[in-house]
N, C-alpha and C positions, 0 to 999 in steps of 0.2 A: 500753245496753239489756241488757236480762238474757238467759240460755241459755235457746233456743226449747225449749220444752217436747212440744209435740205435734207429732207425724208427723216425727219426727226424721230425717233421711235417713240416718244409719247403720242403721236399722233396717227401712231399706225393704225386703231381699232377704228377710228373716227373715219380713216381715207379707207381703209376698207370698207366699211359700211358704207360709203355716198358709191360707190361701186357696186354693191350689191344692189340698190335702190335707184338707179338711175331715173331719170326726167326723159319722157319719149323723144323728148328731141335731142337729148342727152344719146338716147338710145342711137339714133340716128346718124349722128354724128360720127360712132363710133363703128359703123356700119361700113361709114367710107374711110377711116381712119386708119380700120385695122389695118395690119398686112403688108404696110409701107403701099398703099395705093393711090395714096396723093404724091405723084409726080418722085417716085421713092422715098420721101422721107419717113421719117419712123416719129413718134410722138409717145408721151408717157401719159399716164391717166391715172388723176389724184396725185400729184407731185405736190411733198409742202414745201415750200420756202418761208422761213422764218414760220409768222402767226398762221398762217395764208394757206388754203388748199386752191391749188390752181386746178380745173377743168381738164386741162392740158398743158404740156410742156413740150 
């Protein structure tokens, strides 16, 4: 089976901290995000794929 790609556990202390630390508009964002309140979808926050910390997923 191939190298897991998403949510890598090397990179768990890294996605946690840009969590802790958010950017106000970061903040913002996440303000209308929570709670599945865009149109019900639901989103992740700090999701790795491969190198890469995505914002949102």
């Amino acid at each position: 089976m191939g190298q897991l790609i998403h949510n890598r556990k090397a990179m768990e202390v890294f996605r946690r901290e840009l969590r802790k630390s958010p950017t106000m508009f970061e903040s913002l964002l996440w303000e209308r995000l929570r709670g599945s309140q865009l149109d019900g979808r639901k989103f992740r926050r700090q999701h790795s794929v491969g190198v890469y910390i995505l914002d949102f997923y």
